[in-house]
C-alpha positions in Angstrom: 72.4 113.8 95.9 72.6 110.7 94.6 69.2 108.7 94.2 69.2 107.4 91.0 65.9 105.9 90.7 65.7 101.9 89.3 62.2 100.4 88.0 61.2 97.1 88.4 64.9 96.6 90.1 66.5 98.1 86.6 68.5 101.3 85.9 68.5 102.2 82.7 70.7 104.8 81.9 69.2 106.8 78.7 71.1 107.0 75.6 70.5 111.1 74.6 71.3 112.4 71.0 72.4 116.0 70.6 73.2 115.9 66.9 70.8 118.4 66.4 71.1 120.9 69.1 73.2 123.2 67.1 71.9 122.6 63.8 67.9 121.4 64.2 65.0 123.4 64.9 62.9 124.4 68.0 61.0 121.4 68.3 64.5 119.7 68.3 66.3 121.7 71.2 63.1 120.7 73.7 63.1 117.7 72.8 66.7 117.1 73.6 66.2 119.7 76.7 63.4 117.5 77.6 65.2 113.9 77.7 68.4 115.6 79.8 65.7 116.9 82.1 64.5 113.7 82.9 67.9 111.7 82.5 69.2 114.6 85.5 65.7 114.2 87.5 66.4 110.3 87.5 69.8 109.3 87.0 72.4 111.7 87.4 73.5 110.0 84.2 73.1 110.0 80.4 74.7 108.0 77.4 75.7 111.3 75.0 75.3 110.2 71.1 75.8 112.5 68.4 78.6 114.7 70.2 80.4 115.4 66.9 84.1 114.2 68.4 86.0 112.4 65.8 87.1 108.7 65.7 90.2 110.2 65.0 90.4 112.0 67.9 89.1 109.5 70.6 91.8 106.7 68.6 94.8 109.3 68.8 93.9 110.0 72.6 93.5 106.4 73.4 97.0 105.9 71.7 98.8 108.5 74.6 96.9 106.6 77.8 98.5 103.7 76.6 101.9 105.3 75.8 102.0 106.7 79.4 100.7 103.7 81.6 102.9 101.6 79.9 105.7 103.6 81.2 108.2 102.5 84.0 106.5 102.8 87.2 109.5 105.2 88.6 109.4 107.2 85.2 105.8 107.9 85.9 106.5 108.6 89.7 108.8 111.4 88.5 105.3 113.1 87.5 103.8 113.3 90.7 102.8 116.4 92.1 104.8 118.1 94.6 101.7 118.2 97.0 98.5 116.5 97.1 96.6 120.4 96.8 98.1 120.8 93.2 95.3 118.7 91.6 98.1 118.0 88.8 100.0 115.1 88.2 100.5 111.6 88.0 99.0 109.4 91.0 100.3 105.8 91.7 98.1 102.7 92.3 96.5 102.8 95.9 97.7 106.2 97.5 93.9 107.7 97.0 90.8 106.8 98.9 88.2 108.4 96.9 85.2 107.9 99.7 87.3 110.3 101.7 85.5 112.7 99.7 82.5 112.0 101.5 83.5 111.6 104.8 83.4 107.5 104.6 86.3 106.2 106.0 87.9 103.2 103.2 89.7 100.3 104.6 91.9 99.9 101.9 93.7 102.5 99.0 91.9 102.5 95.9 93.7 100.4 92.8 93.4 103.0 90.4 96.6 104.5 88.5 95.8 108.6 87.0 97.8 111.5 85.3 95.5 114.5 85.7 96.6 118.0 83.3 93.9 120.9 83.6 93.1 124.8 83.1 96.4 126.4 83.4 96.3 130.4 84.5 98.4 131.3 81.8 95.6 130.5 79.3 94.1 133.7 80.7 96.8 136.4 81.3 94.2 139.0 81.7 92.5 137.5 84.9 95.5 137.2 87.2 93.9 134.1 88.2 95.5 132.0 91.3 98.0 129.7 90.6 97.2 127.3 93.6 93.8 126.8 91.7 95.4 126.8 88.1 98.6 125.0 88.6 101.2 124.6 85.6 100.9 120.7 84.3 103.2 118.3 84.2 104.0 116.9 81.0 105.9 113.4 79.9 108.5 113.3 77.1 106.4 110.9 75.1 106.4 111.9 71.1 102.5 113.3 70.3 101.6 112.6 74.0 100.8 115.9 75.1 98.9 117.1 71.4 96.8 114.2 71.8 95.7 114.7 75.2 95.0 118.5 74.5 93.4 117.9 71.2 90.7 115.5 73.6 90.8 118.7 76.5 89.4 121.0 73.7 86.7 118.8 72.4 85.7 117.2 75.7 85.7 120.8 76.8 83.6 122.4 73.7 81.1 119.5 74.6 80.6 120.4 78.6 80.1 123.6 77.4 77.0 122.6 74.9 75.6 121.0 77.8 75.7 123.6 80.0 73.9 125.5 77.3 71.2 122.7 77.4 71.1 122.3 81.2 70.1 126.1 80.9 67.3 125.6 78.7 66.1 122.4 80.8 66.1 124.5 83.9 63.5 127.3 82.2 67.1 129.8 82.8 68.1 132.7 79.4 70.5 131.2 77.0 74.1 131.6 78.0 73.2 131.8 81.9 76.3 129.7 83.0 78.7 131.2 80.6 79.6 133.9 83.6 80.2 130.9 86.0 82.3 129.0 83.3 84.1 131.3 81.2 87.5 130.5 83.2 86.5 127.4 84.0 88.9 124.9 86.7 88.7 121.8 83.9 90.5 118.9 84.8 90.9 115.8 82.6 91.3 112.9 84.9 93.2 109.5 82.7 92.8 106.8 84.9 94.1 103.3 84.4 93.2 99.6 85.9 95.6 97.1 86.4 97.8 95.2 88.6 101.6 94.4 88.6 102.4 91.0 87.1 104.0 90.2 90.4 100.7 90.6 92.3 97.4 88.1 91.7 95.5 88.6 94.5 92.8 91.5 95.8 93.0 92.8 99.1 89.4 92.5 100.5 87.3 95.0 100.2 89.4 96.4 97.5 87.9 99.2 95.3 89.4 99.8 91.9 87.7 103.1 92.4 85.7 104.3 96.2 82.4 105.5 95.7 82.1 109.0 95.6 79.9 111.8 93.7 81.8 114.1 90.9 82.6 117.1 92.4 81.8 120.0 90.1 79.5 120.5 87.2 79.3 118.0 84.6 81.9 115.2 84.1 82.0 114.2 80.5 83.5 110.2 80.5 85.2 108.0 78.1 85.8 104.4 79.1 86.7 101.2 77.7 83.3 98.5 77.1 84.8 96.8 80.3 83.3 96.0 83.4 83.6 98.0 86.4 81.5 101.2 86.8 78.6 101.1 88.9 75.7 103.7 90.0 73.8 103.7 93.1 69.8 103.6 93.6 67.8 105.1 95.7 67.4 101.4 97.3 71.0 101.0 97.6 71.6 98.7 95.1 74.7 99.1 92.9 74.3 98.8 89.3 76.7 97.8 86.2 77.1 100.5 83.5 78.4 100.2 80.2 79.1 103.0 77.7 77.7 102.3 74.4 79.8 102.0 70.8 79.9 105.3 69.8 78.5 107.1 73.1 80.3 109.0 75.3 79.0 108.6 79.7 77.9 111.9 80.8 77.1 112.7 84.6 76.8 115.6 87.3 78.5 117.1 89.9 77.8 117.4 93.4 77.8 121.6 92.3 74.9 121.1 89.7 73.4 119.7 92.3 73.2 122.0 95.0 72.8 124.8 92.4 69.6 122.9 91.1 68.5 122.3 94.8 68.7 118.8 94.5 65.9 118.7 91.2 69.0 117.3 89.6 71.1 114.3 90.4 74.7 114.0 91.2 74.3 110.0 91.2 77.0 107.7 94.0 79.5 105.8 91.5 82.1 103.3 92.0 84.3 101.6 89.8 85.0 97.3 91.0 88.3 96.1 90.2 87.8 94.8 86.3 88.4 91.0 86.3 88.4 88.1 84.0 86.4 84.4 84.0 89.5 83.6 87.3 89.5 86.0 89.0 92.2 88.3 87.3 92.8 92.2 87.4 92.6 93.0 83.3 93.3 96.2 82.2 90.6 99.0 81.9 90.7 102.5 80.8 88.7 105.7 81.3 89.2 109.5 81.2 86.9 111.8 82.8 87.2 115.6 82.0 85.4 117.5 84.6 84.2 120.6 83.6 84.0 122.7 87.5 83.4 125.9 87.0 85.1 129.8 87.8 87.0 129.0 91.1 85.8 132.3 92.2 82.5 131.7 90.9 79.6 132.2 94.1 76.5 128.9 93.7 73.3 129.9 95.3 70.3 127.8 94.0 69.1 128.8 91.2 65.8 130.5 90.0 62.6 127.9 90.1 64.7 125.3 92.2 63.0 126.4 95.6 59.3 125.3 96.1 57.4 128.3 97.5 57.2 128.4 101.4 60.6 126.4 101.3 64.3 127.3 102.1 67.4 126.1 100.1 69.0 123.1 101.2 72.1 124.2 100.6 74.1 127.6 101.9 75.6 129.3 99.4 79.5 128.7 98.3 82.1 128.9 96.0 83.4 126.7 93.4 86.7 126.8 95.0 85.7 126.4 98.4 84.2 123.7 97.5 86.9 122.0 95.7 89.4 122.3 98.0 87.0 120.3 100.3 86.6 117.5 98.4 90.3 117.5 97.6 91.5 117.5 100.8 89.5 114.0 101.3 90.7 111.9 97.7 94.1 113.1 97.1 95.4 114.7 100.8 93.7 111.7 103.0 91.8 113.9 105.4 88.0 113.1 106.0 85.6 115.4 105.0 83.3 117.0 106.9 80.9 119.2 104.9 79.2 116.3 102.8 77.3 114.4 105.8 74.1 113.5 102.9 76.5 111.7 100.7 78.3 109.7 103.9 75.0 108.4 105.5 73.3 107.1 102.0 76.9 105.5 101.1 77.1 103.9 104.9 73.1 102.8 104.1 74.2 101.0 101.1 77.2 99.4 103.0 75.1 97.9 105.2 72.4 96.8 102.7 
């Protein structure tokens, strides 16, 4: 996991149209199943054109960030969860240390403000499903807030799921093969906000506006603001500045993908530097990642074609929820984790570069 691979000391994340995925031809779908294929191989990253989400849509939802972040700080503390397992919630500026998530102890909280909603279990009264892994949301009293930010669930949502349909045919699997492993999917939408207190003007050293860590799941589907910030790690251990394009939407894997695909397929090391201005200045930035994880009872064994003959898997077999709760335990609870020793020694390699 994470050895995205630079040329000539550049990374070039690829800019990937899927306009015509549902509606083009044969030559069209390998095309597109082609460039994802090699984006995955290399990156771990792609810029996603052509998604089909409206202007509309992505104005609207950028409207309710702004109406909740700009919120009192103890109105918005009145949304935290009631316990850092309930993956739920709103988080305050540096009580997470996202490198926890790798084992990598962090010297200082990260800056980052969030409100997380996600997969409910009573959007699926016939599974029974656990409510520790589909917890109720928590919902502010802000006029249009909560249609906004479920109108951008649903269409970040219906676009994980395309991509999981073109993972499948980049990986040689039948069409539909991850529909069983996602059709009760633990999604999370992750609104995360940049900025310091007027009151405060200076950094602590070594402060991160977001640790480095891998996404967790299966495919994290990212809007962000065009401002500085988010960087990806090379193979080299450089770190390098990303961008999302007008009219492109940041795409990247999960540390699950990953293992399922044997490691053919990249979930890349990212970081997010606290956005400044020309003096030095925290200025505001926005994103929202919507991770799409996967059945929480779903079982990931490599897939078919990911194991050279004469080779064994690198990875044991697990669950999606298992796994989770792992890397949960590190951001949100504060405990080290264990179980991810690859990611810890590449991130303590580049550290020290």
């Amino acid at each position: 996991m994470g050895r995205a691979t630079a040329v000539d000391g550049v990374l070039e994340v690829p800019v990937i149209d899927i306009s015509a995925w549902d509606n083009g031809g044969e030559a069209d779908r390998a095309a597109i199943a082609a460039a994802v294929d090699e984006a995955a191989r290399t990156v771990g990253f792609m810029q996603i054109r052509g998604h089909g989400i409206p202007e509309s849509t992505v104005n609207a939802f950028a409207d309710a960030l702004d109406a909740f972040f700009g919120l009192p700080l103890e109105e918005k503390k009145a949304l935290r969860s009631p316990s850092p397992d309930i993956n739920r919630g709103y988080t305050p500026p540096r009580t997470e240390k996202l490198s926890l998530s790798l084992g990598v102890p962090a010297a200082v909280e990260d800056l980052f403000e969030a409100f997380n909603v996600g997969a409910e279990a009573g959007a699926y009264p016939e599974l029974d499903l656990p409510e520790a892994h589909y917890p109720a949301n928590l919902w502010p009293s802000l006029p249009g807030f909560r249609a906004a930010v479920e109108e951008w669930c649903a269409r970040a949502g219906g676009l994980a799921e395309r991509l999981t349909d073109v993972f499948a045919r980049a990986l040689g699997l039948e069409e539909g093969y991850f529909g069983p492993f996602t059709d009760h999917s633990l999604d999370v939408l992750r609104m995360i906000h940049y900025m310091l207190p007027e009151e405060e003007t200076v950094i602590d050293r070594d402060q991160m506006g977001m640790g480095a860590h891998t996404d967790y799941g299966i495919v994290t589907v990212l809007w962000a603001d065009r401002v500085p910030g988010l960087q990806i790690l090379d193979s080299d251990g450089t770190w390098h500045d990303v961008l999302p394009e007008p009219g492109c939407l940041l795409v990247n894997l999960g540390d699950l993908l990953a293992r399922w695909t044997n490691d053919r397929w990249l979930s890349t090391m990212h970081r997010v530097l606290p956005p400044t201005d020309g003096n030095g200045r925290v200025v505001r930035r926005r994103s929202a990642a919507y991770f799409h994880d996967g059945n929480w009872d779903a079982e990931i064994s490599t897939l078919p074609g990911c194991v050279p003959a004469g080779s064994e898997p690198h990875y044991p077999p697990t669950t999606v929820g298992r796994h989770l709760a792992d890397k949960l335990a590190g951001s949100r609870a504060g405990r080290l984790n264990e179980n991810s020793p690859r990611e810890a020694a590449r991130l303590r390699a580049a550290r020290n570069g």
